[in-house]
C-alpha positions in Angstrom: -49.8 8.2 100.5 -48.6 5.1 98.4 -45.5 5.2 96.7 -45.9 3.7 93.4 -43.5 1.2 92.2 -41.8 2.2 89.5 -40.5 0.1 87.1 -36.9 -0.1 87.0 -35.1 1.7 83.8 -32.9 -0.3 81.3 -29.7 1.4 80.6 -29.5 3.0 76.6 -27.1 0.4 76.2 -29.6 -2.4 76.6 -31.3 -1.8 73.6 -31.3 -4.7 71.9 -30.2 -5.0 67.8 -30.9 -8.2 66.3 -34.0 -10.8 66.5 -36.2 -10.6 69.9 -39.5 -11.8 70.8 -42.5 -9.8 69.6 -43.7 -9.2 73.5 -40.6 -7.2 73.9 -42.0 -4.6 71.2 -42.8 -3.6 67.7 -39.5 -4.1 65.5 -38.3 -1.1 63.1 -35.4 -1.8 60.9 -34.4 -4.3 63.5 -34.0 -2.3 66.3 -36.7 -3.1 69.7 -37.7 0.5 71.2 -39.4 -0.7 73.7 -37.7 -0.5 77.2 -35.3 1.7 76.0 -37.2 4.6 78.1 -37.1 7.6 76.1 -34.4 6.7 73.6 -36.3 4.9 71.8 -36.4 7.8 68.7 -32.9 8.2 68.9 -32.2 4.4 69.2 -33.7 4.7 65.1 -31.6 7.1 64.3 -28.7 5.6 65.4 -29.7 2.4 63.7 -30.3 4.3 60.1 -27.2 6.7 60.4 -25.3 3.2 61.2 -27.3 1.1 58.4 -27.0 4.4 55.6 -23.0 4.7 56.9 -22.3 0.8 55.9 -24.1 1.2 52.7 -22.2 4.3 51.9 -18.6 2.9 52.7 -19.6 -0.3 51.1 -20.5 1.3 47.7 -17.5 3.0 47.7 -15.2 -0.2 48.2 -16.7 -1.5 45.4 -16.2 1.6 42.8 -13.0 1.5 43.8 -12.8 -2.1 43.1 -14.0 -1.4 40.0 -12.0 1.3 38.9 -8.5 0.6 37.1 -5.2 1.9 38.6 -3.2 3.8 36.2 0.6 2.9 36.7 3.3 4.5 35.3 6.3 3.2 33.3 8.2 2.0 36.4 5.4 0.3 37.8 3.8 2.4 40.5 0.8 4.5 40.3 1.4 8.5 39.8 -0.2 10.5 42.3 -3.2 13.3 41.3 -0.1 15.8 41.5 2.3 14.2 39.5 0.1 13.2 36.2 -1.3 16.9 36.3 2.5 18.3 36.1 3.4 15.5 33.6 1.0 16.8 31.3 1.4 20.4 31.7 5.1 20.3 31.5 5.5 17.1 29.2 6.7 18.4 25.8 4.9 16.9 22.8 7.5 15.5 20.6 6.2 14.4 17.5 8.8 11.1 15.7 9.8 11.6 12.3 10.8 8.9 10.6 14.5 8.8 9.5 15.1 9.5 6.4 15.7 6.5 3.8 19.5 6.3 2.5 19.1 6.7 -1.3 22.4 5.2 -3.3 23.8 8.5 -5.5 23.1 8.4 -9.0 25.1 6.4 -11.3 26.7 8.0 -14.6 25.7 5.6 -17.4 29.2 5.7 -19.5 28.2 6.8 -23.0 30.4 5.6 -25.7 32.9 7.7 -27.0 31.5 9.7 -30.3 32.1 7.4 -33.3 34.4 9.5 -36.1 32.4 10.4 -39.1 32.3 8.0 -41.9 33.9 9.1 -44.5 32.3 10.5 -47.4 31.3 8.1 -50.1 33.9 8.7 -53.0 32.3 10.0 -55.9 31.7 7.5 -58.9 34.3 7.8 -61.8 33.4 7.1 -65.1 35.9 5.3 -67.4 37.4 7.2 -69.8 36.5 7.2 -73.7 40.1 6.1 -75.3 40.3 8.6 -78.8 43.5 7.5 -80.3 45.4 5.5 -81.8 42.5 3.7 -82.4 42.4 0.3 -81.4 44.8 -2.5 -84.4 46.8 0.8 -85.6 49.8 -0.5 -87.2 53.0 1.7 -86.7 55.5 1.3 -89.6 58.0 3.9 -88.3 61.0 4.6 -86.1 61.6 6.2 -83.7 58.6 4.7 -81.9 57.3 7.8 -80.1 53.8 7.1 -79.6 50.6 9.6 -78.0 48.0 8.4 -76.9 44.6 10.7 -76.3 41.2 9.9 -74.6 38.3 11.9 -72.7 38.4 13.6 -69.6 35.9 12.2 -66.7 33.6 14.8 -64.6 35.4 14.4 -61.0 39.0 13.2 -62.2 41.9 15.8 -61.5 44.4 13.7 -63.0 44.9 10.2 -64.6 46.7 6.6 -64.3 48.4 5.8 -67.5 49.5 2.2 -68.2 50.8 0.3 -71.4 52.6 -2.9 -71.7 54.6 -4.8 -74.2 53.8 -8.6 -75.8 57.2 -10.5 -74.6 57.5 -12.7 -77.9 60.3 -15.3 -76.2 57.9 -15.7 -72.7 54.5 -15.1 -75.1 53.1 -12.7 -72.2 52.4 -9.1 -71.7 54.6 -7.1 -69.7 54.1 -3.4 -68.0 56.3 -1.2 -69.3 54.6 2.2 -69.0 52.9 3.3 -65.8 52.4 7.2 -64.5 50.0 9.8 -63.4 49.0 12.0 -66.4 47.4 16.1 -64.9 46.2 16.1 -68.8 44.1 13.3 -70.9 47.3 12.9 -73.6 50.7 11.1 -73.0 53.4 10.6 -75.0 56.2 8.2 -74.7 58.5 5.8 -76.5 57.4 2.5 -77.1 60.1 -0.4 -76.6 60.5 -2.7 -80.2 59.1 -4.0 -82.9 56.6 -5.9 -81.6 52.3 -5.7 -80.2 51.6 -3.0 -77.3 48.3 -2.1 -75.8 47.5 1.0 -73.5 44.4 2.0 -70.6 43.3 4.9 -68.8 41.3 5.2 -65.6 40.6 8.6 -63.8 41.8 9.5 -60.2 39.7 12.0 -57.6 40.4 14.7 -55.7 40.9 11.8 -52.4 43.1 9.6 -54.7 40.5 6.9 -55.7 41.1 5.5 -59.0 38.3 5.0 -60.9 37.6 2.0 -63.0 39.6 1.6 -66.4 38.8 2.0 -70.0 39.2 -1.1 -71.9 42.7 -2.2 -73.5 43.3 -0.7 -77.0 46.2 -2.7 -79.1 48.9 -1.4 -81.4 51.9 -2.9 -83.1 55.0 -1.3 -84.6 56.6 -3.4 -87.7 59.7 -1.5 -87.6 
């Protein structure tokens, strides 16, 4: 009996990846099966485990490419462990702002009270001379003369005066002067010559009020 020649196997390894003529066998996913003598299923597995493996670790480079790297303050990137503690233990401390300096407030200096202003004085009226009535001619000695006249609302007392004609320096001269409680006064009168006499009232604050007119008398004797 014949032996029949059998065909001499190729190792696994021989199994050729890449570009090879179309008489060596069909082609699927670039891997030849044919001559590979029973491995040729497992030769495709291989290929798509190896092809699925690159695509994998090659989609993976690039999201990690594409994602950004948190750093920290320093510089260097926390680790997973480290930003979970940071925020768990990481007290939220909220800034206030500082509070603004305000200047104390000034005293505006008031101005010391002013006194009260005095009260106006009341108005006087001038009192009514009564008598001796105005040109009496005195033709007596001694020369004691009174002279009368009206009391004024408000006056509590009175300013006499009387003067004297000077016949050598042809002036008058005051003679008589004096603060009368009563609306009479009597006094005696210096020569024989002209004299006149007025009365004005003074107030309760000592404001004289205005005077009466001058009456005139004259003594002959």
């Amino acid at each position: 009996m014949s032996r029949v020649a059998q065909q001499p196997r190729r190792p696994h390894l021989a199994c050729r990846i890449g570009s090879l003529p179309d008489s060596e066998g069909p082609k699927i996913a670039g891997v030849r099966t044919k001559g590979c003598d029973g491995a040729e299923d497992g030769g495709i597995r291989m290929a798509s485990s190896v092809r699925s493996a690159v695509a994998i670790a090659c989609a993976l480079l690039i999201a990690g490419c594409n994602q950004p790297v948190p750093t920290t303050a320093g510089g260097t990137s926390p680790t997973p462990t480290q930003s979970a503690y940071a925020s768990e233990t990481a007290p939220l401390v909220s800034e206030t702002p500082a509070a603004t300096p305000t200047s104390p407030p000034t005293s505006t200096p008031t101005s010391a009270a002013s006194p009260p202003s005095p009260m106006p004085a009341p108005t006087l009226a001038a009192p009514v001379l009564i008598s001796p009535p105005d040109g009496t001619v005195f033709g007596k000695f001694p020369r004691i003369t009174t002279c009368q006249w009206s009391a004024v609302v408000g006056a509590i007392k009175y300013q006499f005066q009387a003067e004297f004609w000077e016949l050598n320096q042809k002036q008058w001269v005051k003679r008589y002067s004096a603060d009368v409680p009563a609306t009479t006064y009597t006094f005696d009168f210096v020569g024989k010559q002209p004299g006149r006499w007025r009365v004005a009232g003074v107030d309760g604050g000592g404001h004289v009020g205005p005077f009466s007119g001058w009456w005139g008398f004259v003594y002959t004797v």
